[in-house]
C-alpha positions, 0 to 999 in steps of 0.5 A: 169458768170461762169470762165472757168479753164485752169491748168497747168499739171507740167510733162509730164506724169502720174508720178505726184501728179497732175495725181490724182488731175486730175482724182479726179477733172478734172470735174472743169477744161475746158483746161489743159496745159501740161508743157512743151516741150523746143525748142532746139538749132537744132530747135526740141522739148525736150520731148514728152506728155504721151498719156495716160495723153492726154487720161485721161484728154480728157476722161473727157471732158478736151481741151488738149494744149502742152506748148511749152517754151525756157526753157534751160536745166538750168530752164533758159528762153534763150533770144539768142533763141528767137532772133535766131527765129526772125532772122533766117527762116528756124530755126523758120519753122523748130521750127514750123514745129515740133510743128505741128507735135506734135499736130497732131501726138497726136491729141491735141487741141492747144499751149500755147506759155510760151517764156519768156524774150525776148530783148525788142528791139525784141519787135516788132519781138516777135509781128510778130512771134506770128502773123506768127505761129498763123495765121498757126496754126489757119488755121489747127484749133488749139487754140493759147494761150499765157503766158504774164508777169503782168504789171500795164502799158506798159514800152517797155524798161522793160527787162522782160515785155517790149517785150509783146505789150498787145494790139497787141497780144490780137487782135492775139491769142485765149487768153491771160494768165496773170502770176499774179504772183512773184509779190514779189520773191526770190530777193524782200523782203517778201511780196505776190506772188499776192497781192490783190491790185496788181492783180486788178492794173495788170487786169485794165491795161489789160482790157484797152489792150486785151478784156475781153473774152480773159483774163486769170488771173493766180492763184499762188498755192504757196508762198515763206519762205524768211530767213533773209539775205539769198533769198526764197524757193519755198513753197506749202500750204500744206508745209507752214501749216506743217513748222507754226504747228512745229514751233508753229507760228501763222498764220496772215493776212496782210490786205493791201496784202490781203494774209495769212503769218507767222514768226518762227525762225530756226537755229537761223535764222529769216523767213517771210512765205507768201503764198496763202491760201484760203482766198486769193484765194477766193478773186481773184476768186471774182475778176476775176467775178467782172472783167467778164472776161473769167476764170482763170488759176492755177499755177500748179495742183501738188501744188493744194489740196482738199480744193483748188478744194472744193472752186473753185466749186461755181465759175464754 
């Protein structure tokens, strides 16, 4: 069965790298999510999408969604925003309100909900939100997407999982997407941002939760170059390539992680590079079609490049 690709545009307007992988690609992608507009402390929007981004993507053929998240201006997810959304109605109707004018001022096809690290004692107030601005939306013909944490099991009492009910929020939205991702971060020690192993423990919980046709199973573009003693930076492919060419590391496969890393030394400090290359990714693409479930979403299309577009044709 073919996957259905759902991409993350990172910026709201043409002005990105993403911009041309969108016009020279865009036949492989279903459903575009344009990232992000914030809620802000007075319950309006940061931000507004570019119509002729909107325009170029529909031109193709592409469903269009606003991502809407409670970002701070800091890159934070603000905890005391959502509980003031579950605690306050006329702020959560407000929020709402100037989220459906958006989507009909710009004629988008829905929302991707990307509200991270809600209390998890909210956990059943974060239900109940989904619940009541689903139902609206869905009445005026939106599609209702949402971003949820991986898990291998359910801990209500996880500060950053604990306050998604896979069960309960599969039967609500239109479809979930899994962030099968940061399994290892800047504060882990070096490893995968999405072993293998990992994902399928994180797709086997969820199939247990949400239905297969509701499952999206997110795709990392990226990796982490750790320094010994000192955190991780972000690093694309194409970044990750040129830093092992310049200093002549060879690159390796770790066979239990399924992921391609490599090691260098600069300033006479010692670095550990993990990153998603193509053989790990078309490993995950087999196994979101061994799985049947409905497609995949990319983290994100600034980060993408040719040959990542190139292996993705067989699978859709």
């Amino acid at each position: 069965m073919a996957l259905q690709v759902f991409a993350f545009y990172n910026g709201l307007t043409t002005q990105t790298r993403g911009f041309t992988y969108l016009q020279r690609y865009g036949y492989a992608i279903d459903e575009l999510g344009i990232f992000e507009v914030s809620i802000q402390n007075d319950g309006s929007l940061s931000g507004v999408p570019s119509r002729q981004l909107i325009d170029a993507a529909r031109n193709i053929g592409i469903k269009v969604y606003l991502v809407v998240s409670n970002l701070t201006p800091q890159g934070r997810f603000s905890t005391a925003l959502m509980s003031r959304l579950f605690r306050d109605q006329d702020f959560a109707n407000r929020v709402l309100r100037n989220i459906r004018d958006v989507l009909g001022q710009y004629r988008l096809d829905g929302v991707n909900f990307d509200l991270e690290r809600t209390a998890p004692q909210d956990r059943n107030l974060f239900t109940r939100l989904i619940r009541n601005w689903t139902n609206v939306l869905k009445r005026e013909n939106y599609t209702v997407s949402l971003d949820a944490p991986a898990k291998t099991s359910d801990d209500p009492t996880d500060v950053w999982k604990g306050a998604f009910d896979y069960g309960a929020l599969g039967q609500i939205v239109d479809f979930i997407i899994l962030m099968t991702y940061e399994e290892h971060w800047p504060g882990s020690p070096p490893g995968s941002v999405a072993s293998l192993p990992w994902v399928n423990r994180v797709l086997d919980y969820a199939l247990t939760q949400i239905p297969a046709s509701k499952i999206y199973m997110g795709i990392p573009l990226y990796g982490y170059d750790w320094v010994e003693g000192g955190g991780a930076q972000v690093i694309s492919r194409r970044r990750a390539l040129e830093v092992a060419r310049r200093f002549g590391a060879p690159l390796q496969w770790d066979s239990q992680q399924r992921s391609t890393f490599f090691r260098y030394e600069s300033a006479g400090r010692r670095h550990t590079v993990y990153f998603e290359d193509l053989r790990s990714l078309r490993e995950k693409l087999d196994l979101a079609v061994r799985k049947n479930i409905k497609g995949i979403a990319i983290w994100e299309m600034n980060l993408s490049y040719p040959e990542f577009w190139q292996a993705l044709n067989p699978y859709i």
